[in-house]
VONUDO-676053 format. One record per residue (C-alpha): z, x, y; residue in three letters; residue number from 1. Coordinates in Angstrom, 3 decimals, m for minus. Each point is the difference from the previous one (the first is absolute). Example, Ala and Ser with C-alpha at 12.3 -4.5 7.8 and 13.67 -1.06 7.14 Angstrom:
# VONUDO-676053
R        z        x        y type seq
R    7.800   12.300   m4.500  ALA   1
R   m0.660    1.370    3.440  SER   2
# end
This chain:
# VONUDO-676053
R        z        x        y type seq
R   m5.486   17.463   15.984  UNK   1
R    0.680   m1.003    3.395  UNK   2
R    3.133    0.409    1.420  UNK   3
R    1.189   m1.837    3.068  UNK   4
R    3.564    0.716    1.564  UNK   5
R    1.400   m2.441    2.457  UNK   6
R    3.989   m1.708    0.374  UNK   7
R   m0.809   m4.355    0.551  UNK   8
R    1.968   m1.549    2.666  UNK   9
R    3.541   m1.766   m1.714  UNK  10
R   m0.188   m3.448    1.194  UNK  11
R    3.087   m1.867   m0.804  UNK  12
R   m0.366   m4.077   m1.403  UNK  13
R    2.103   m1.573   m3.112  UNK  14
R  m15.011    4.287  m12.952  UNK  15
R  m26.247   14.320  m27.633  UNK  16
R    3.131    2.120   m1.102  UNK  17
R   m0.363    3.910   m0.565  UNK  18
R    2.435    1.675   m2.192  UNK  19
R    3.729   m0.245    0.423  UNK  20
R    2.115    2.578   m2.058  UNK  21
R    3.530   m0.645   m0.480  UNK  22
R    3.148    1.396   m1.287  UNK  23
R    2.259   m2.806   m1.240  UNK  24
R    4.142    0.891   m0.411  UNK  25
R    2.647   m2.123   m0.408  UNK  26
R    3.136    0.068    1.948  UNK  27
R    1.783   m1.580    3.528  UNK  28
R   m1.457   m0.542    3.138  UNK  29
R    0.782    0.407    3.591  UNK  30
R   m1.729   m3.473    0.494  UNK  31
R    1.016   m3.591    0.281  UNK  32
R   m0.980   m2.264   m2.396  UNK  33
R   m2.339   m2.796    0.314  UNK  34
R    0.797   m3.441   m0.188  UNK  35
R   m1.229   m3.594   m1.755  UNK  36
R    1.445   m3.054    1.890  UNK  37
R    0.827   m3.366    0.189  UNK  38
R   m0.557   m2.875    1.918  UNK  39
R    2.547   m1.998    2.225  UNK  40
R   m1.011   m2.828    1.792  UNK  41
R    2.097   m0.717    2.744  UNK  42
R    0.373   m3.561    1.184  UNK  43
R   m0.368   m1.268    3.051  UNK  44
R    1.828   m1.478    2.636  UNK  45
R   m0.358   m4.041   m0.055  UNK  46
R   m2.667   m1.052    1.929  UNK  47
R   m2.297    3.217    0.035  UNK  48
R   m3.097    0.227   m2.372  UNK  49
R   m0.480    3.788    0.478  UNK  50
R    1.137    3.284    1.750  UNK  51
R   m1.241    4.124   m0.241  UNK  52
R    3.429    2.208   m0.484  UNK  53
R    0.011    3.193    2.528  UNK  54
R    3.517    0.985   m0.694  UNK  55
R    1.241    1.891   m3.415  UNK  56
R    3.577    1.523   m0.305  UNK  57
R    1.065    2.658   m2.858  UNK  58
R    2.851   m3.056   m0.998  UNK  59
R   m3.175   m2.030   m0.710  UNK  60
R    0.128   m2.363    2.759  UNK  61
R   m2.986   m1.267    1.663  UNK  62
R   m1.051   m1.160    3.527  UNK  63
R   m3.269   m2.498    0.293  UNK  64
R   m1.286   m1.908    2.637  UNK  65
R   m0.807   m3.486   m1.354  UNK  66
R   m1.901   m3.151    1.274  UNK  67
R   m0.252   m3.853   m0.520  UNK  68
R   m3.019   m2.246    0.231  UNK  69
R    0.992   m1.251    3.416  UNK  70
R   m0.492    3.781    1.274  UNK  71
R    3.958    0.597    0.150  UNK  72
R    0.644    3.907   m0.419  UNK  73
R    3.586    0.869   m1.355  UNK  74
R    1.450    3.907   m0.741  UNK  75
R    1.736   m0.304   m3.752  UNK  76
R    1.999    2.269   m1.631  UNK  77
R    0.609    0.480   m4.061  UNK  78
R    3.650    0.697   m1.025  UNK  79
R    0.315   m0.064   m3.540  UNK  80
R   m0.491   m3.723   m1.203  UNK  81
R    0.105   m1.353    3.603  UNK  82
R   m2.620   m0.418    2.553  UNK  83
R    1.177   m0.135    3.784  UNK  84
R   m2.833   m0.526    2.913  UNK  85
R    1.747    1.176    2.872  UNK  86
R    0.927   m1.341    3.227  UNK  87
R   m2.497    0.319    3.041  UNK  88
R    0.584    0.209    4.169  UNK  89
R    0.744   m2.952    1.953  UNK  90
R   m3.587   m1.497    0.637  UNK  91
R   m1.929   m3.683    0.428  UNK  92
R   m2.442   m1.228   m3.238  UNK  93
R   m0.379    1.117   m3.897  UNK  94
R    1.864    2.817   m1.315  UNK  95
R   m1.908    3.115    0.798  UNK  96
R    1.749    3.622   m1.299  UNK  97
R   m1.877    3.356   m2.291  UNK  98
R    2.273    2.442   m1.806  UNK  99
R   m1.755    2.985   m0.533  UNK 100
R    2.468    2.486   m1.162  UNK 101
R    3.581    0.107   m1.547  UNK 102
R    1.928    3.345   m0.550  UNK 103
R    2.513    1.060   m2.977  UNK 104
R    2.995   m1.679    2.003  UNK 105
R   m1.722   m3.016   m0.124  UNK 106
R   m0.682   m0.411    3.949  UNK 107
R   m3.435   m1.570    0.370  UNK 108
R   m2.156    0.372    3.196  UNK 109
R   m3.752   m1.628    1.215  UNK 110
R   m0.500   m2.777    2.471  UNK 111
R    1.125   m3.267    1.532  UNK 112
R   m1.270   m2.706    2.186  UNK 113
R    1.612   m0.573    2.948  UNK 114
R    0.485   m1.569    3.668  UNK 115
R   m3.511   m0.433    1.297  UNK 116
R   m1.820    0.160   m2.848  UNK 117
R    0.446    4.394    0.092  UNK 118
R    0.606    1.812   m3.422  UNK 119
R    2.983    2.321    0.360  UNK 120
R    0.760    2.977   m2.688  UNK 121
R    3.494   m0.987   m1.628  UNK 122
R    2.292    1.424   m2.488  UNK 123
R    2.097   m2.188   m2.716  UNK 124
R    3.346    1.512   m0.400  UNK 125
R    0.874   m2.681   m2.500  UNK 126
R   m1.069   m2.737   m1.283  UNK 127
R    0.890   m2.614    2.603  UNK 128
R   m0.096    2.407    3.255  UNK 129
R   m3.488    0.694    1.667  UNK 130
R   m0.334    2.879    3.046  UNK 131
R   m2.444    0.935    2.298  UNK 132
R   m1.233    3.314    0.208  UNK 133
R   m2.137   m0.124    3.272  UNK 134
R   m0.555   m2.534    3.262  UNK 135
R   m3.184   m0.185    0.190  UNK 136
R   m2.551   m0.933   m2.908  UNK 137
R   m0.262    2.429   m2.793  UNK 138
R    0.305    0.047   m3.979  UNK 139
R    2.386    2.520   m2.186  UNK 140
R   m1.842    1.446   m3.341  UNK 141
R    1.786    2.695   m1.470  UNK 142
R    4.046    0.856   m0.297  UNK 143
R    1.896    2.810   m1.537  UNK 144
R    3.583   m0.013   m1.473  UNK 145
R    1.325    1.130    3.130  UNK 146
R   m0.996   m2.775    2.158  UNK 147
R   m2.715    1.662    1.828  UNK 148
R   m2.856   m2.437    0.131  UNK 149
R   m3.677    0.714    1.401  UNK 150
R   m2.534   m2.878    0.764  UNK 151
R   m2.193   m0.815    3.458  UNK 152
R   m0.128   m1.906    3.070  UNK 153
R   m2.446   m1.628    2.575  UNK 154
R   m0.440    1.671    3.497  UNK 155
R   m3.117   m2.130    0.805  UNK 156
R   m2.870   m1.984   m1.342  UNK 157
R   m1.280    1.264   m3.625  UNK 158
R    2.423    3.069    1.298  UNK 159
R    2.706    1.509   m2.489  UNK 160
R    2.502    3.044   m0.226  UNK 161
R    1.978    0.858   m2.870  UNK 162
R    3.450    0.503    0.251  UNK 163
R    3.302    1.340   m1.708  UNK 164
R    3.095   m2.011    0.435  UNK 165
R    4.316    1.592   m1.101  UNK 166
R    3.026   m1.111    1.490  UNK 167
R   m1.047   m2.471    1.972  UNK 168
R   m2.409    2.410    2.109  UNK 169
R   m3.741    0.089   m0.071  UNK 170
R   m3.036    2.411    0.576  UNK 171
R   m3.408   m0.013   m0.153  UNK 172
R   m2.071    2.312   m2.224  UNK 173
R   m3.054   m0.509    2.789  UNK 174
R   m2.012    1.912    0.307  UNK 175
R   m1.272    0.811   m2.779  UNK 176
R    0.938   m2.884   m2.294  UNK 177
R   m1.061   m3.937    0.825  UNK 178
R    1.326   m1.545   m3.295  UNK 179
R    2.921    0.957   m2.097  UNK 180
R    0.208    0.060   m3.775  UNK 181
R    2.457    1.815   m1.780  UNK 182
R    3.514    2.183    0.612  UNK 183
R    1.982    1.669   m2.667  UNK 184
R    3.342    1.349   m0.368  UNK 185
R   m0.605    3.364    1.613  UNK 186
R   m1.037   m1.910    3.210  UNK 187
R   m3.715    0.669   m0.374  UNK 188
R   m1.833   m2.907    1.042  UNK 189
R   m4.077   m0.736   m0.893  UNK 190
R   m2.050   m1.880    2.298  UNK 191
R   m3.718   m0.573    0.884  UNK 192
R   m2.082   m0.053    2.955  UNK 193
R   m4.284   m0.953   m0.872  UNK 194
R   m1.010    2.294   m2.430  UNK 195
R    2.822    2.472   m0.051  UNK 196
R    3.623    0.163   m1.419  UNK 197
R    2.706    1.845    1.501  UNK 198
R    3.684    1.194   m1.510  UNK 199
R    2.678    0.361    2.819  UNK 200
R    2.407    2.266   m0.892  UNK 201
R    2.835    1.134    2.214  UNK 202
R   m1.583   m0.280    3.719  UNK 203
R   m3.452    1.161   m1.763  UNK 204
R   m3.110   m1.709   m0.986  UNK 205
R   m2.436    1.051   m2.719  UNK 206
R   m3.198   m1.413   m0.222  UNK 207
R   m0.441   m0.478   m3.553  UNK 208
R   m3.076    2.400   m1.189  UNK 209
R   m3.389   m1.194   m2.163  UNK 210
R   m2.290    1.808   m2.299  UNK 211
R   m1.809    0.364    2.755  UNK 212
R    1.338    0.437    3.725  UNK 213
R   m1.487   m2.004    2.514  UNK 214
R   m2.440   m2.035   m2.263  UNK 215
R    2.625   m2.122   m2.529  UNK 216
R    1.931   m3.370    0.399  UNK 217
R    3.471    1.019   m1.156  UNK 218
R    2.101   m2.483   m0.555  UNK 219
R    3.385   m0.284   m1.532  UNK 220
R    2.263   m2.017   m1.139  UNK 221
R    3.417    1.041   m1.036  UNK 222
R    2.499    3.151    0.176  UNK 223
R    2.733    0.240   m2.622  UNK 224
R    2.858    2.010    0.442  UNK 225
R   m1.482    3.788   m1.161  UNK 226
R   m2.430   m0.356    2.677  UNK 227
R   m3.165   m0.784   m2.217  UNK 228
R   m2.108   m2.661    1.813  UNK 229
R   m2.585   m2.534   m1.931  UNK 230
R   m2.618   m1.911    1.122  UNK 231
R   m4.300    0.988    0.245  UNK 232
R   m2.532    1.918    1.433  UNK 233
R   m3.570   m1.513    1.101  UNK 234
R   m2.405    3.612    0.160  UNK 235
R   m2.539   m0.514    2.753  UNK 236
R   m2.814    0.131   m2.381  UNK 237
R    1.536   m2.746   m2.737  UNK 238
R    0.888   m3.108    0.211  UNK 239
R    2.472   m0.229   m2.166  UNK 240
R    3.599    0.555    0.667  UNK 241
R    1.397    2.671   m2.624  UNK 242
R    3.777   m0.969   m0.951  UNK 243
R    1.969    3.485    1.567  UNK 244
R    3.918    1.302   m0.326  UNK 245
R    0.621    2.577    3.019  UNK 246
R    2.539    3.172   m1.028  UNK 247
R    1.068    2.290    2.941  UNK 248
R   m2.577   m2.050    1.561  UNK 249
R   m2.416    1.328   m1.977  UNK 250
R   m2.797   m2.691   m1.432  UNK 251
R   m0.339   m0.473   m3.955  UNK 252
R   m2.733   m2.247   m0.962  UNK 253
R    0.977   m2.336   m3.444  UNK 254
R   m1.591   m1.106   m2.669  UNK 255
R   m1.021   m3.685    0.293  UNK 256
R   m0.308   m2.631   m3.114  UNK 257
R   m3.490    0.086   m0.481  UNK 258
R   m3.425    2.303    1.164  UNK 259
R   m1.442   m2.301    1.840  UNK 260
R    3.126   m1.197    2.227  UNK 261
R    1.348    1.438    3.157  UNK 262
R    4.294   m0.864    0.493  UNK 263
R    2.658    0.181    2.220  UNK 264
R    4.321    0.737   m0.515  UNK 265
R    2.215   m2.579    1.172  UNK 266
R    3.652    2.018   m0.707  UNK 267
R    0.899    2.773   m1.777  UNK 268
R    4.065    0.030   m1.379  UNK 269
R    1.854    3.380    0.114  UNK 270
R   m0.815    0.566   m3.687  UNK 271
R   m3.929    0.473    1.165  UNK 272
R   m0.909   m3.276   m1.809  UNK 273
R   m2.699   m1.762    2.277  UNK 274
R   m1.323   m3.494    0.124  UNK 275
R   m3.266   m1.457    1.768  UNK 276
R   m3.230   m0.830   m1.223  UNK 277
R   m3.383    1.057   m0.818  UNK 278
R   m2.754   m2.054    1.271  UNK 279
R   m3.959    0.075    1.421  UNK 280
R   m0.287   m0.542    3.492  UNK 281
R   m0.866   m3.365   m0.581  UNK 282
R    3.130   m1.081   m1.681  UNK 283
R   m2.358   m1.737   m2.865  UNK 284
R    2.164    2.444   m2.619  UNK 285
R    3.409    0.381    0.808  UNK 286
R    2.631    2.092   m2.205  UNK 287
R    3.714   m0.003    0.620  UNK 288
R    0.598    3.764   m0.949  UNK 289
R    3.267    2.197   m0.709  UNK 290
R   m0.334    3.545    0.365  UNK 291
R    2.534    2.249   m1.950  UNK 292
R   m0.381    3.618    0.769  UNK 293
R   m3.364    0.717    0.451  UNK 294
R   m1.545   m3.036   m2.449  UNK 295
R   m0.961   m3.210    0.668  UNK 296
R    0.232   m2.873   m1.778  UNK 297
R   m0.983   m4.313    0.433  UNK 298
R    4.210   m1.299    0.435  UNK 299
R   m1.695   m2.906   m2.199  UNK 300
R   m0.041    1.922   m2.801  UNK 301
R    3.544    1.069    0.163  UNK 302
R    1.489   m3.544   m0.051  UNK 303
R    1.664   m1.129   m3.393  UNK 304
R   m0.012   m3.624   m0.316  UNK 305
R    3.731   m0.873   m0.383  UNK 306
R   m0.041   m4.307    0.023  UNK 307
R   m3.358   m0.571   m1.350  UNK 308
R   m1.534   m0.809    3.106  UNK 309
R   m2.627    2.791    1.013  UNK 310
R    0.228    0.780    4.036  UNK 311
R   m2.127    2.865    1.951  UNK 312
R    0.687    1.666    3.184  UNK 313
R   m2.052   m0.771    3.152  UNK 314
R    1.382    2.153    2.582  UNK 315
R    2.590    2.246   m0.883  UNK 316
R    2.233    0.213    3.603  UNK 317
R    3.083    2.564   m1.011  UNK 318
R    1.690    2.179   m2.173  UNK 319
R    3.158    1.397    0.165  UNK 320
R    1.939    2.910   m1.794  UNK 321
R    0.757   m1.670   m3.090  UNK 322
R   m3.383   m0.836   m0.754  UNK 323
R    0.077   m3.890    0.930  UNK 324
R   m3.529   m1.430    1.396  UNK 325
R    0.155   m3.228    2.561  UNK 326
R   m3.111   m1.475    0.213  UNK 327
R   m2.234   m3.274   m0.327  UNK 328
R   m0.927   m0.806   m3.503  UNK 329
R   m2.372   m3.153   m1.674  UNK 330
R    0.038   m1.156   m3.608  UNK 331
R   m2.620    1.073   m1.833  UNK 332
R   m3.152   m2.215    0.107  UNK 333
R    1.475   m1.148    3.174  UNK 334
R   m2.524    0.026    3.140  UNK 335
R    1.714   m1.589    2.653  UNK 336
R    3.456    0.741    1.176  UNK 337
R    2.779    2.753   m0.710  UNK 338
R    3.976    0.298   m0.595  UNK 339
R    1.895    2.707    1.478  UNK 340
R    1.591    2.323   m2.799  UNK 341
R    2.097    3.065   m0.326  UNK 342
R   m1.763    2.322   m2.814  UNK 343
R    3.241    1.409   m1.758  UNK 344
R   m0.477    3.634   m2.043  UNK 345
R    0.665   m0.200   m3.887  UNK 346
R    0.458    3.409   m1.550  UNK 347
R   m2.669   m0.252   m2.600  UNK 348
R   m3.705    0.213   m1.017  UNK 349
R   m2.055    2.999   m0.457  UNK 350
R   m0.835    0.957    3.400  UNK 351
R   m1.462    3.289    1.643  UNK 352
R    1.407    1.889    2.906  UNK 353
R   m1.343    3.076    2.461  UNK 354
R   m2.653    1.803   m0.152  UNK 355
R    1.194    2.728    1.640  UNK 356
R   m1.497    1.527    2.660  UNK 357
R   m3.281   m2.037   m0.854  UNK 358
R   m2.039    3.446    0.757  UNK 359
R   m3.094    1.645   m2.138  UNK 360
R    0.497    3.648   m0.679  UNK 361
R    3.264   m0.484   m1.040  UNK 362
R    2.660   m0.944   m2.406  UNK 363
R    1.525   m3.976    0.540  UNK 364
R    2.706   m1.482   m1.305  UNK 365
R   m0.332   m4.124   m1.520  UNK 366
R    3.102   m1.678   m1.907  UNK 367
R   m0.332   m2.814   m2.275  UNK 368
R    3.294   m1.741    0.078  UNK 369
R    1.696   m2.613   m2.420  UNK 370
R   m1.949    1.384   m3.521  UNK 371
R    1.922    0.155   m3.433  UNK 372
R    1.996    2.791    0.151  UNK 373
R   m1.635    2.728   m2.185  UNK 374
R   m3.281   m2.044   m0.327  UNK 375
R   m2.910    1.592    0.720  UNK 376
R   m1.910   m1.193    3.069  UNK 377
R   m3.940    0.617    1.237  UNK 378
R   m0.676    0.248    3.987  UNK 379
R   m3.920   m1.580   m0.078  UNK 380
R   m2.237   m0.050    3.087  UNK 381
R   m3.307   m0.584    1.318  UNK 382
R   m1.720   m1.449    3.157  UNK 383
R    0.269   m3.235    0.002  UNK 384
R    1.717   m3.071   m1.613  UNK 385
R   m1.862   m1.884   m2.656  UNK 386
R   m0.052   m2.680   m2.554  UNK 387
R    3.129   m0.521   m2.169  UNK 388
R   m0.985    2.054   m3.165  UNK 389
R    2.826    0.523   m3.103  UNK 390
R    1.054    3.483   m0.572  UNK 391
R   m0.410    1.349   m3.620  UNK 392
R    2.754    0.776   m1.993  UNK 393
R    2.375   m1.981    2.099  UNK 394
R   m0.422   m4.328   m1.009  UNK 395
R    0.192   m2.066    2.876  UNK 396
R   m0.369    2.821    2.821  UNK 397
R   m2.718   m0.449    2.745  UNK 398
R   m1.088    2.134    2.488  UNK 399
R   m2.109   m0.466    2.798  UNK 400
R   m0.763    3.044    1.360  UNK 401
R   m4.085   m0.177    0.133  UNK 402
R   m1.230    3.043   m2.653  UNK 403
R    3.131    1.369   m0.382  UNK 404
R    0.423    3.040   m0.585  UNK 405
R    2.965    2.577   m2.130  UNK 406
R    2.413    2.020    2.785  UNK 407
R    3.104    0.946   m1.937  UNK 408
R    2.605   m1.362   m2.383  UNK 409
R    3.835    0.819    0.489  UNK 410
R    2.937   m0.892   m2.005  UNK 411
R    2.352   m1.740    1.958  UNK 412
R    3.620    1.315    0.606  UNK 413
R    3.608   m1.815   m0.929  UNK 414
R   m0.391   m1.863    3.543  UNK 415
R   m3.784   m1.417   m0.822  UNK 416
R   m1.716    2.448    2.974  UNK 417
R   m2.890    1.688   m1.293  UNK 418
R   m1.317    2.712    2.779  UNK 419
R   m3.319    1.172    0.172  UNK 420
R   m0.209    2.772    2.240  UNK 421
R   m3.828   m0.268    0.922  UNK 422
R   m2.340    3.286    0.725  UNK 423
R   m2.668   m1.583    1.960  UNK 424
R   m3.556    2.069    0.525  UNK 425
R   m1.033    0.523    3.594  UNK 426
R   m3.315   m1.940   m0.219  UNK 427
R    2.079   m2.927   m1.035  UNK 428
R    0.061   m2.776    3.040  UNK 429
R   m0.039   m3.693    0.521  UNK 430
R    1.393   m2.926   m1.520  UNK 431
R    1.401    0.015   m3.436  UNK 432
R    1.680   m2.753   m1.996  UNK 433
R    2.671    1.032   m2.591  UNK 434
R    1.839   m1.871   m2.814  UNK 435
R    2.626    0.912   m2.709  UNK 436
R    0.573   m1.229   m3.700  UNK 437
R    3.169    0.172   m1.608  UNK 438
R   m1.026    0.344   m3.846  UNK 439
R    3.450   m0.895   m1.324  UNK 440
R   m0.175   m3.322    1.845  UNK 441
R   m3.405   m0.525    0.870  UNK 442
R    0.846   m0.721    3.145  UNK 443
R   m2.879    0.660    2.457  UNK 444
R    1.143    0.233    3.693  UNK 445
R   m1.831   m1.359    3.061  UNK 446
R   m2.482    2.331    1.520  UNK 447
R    0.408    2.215    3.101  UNK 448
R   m2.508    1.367    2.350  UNK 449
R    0.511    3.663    1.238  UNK 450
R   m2.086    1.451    2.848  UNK 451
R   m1.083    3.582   m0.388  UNK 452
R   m0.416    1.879    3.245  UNK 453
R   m0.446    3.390    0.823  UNK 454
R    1.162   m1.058    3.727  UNK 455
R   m0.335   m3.221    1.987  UNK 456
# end
């Protein structure tokens, strides 16, 4: 890991399986439980036909930057029931503002429009109040709670520096970082320059370390408030971008929703819940994806139908603590067009969690959570996903894990959490798909991919 020291000039102005043996127990866990969810569309302002959210508070409020048809660009805001598009710099022609981030007091930052055509970064205090960050032309994209905001700024054609802006005072983060991304509460900030990510912390820069030093595209995307950083790694020798959560800087490659796909993290929350996606290069197969502990699983699947309308995610944008997803979502069947939504958690559904530490030669912890208490529960697996088949013994059960095989059964305890604490055989690597059964219930729940790695 590259380490760079350096203190930025202040400058003052107002982003096929082998065997698995396994010890099942019943009892509590040290981990979170997993989540189904539900879909809330959130309406738009009049006049607009569509918007992406980039902002996600832990009261549920959500930030979006939303458009109309004659290519006016607004910043809205979410507050309960109400939806507020906020108000934009003095400036000639159609509105023209982005909000790209909103923090747990509700102050939202991004971008306005204004004298001479010039984007400035701005923060909205309130609802009707709008302030410029910076005089020159630059863009805000991240915020924490304490007001500290990080984003970049033009010093010359195609030319940009990142910056961190508090109290009214400014500095640059250049060199090493061109674009900002992402600041959290501990006054870390994330930011980007070509192939390489960088964490400023305290007067230092870190360059952000690959699998591979030298020889991988690491880019991320996020840094909550423990320090754990999300985003992808491109290895020199693959074209695919592996989806990656960085502890004590150190790389950890995850599982993605399928063997053929490559992925990438958007944002991981300080519970170590992650969303992104898992997708080819191409973009031809595309797979909104939550990852809780060390599993991954299609968000898709995790969605309970609650008004008899059927929506799926296209991009999932944010997560915050609570577990709330904002993101773009289309009806199902539905090729053209999309609805912004907040994805709310519902404490139900039979749902796996962990997979704990993920490593061969070793023994692993996975949780099934939400199974009748003191019902007996089976952990299957296998390599890849298949065609819905029933499961004996249990009418109206179907699994689709493609020739599934036996782990483990468990008897769940008085809280429905089943643990399987997993002993693993060294030669044991690659992708795995898992699913559990709850017999008393017959509820099957949605499968989850673990990758098995020796090391990175």
């Amino acid at each position: 890991m590259t380490r760079i020291t350096g203190n930025p000039g202040s400058r003052r102005f107002s982003r096929n399986c082998a065997p698995i043996a396994l010890l099942a127990i019943a009892g509590c866990s040290q981990y979170a439980s997993a989540q189904r969810y539900s879909v809330t569309i959130l309406p738009l302002p009049e006049g607009y036909v569509a918007g992406f959210p980039h902002g996600l508070n832990n009261r549920g409020e959500v930030c979006a930057w939303v458009f109309g048809l004659q290519g006016e660009d607004a910043a809205a805001v979410w507050r309960g029931n109400r939806v507020i598009t906020l108000p934009e710099l003095p400036h000639e022609g159609r509105p023209n503002t982005w909000a790209s981030d909103i923090n747990d007091g509700g102050v939202v930052v991004g971008r306005s429009e204004g004298a001479l055509d010039v984007w400035q970064a701005v923060m909205w205090p309130d609802e009707n109040t709008v302030i410029p960050l910076l005089d020159r032309q630059s863009a805000a994209y991240g915020m924490n709670d304490n007001l500290v905001v990080i984003g970049d700024y033009s010093v010359g054609f195609l030319e940009t520096n990142a910056f961190l802006w508090e109290n009214g005072e400014w500095f640059s983060l250049y060199p090493p970082i061109e674009f900002g991304d992402s600041v959290n509460n501990r006054k870390q900030a994330l930011g980007h320059t070509g192939n390489q990510s960088w964490v400023w912390d305290k007067g230092v820069f870190y360059a952000l370390p690959g699998f591979e030093p030298g020889n991988d595209l690491v880019r991320a995307s996020s840094i909550n408030d423990i320090g754990h950083l999300a985003g992808g790694i491109r290895r020199d020798r693959d074209d695919d971008h592996r989806p990656v959560i960085w502890t004590d800087f150190i790389p950890r490659e995850m599982p993605v929703a399928h063997p053929s796909l490559g992925g990438g993290i958007g944002m991981v929350n300080n519970s170590g819940v992650a969303i992104g996606a898992s997708a080819n290069p191409s973009q031809t197969d595309y797979r909104p994806t939550l990852w809780s502990g060390n599993l991954a699983m299609e968000l898709n699947e995790l969605i309970i139908d609650r008004d008899a309308r059927a929506w799926r995610v296209s991009v999932p944008w944010r997560i915050n603590d609570v577990g709330q997803i904002a993101g773009t979502v289309t009806a199902f069947g539905q090729t053209r067009g999309w609805s912004i939504a907040r994805l709310d958690p519902i404490d139900t559904g039979l749902t796996l969690w962990g997979m704990e530490p993920s490593r061969p030669g070793m023994r692993n912890v996975i949780q099934v959570n939400h199974a009748t208490p003191g019902g007996r529960v089976s952990l299957l697996w296998g390599t890849e996903r298949g065609e819905p088949m029933p499961l004996r013994q249990c009418n109206g059960a179907m699994i689709d894990v493609g020739d599934s095989r036996l782990a483990a059964t468990a008897v769940a305890g008085p809280e429905g959490r089943a643990i399987f604490n997993v002993f693993i055989p060294a030669n044991v690597v690659g992708l795995y798909v898992l699913q559990a059964v709850d017999h008393r219930s017959c509820e099957v729940s949605p499968p989850a991919w673990a990758l098995l790695k020796t090391e990175n």
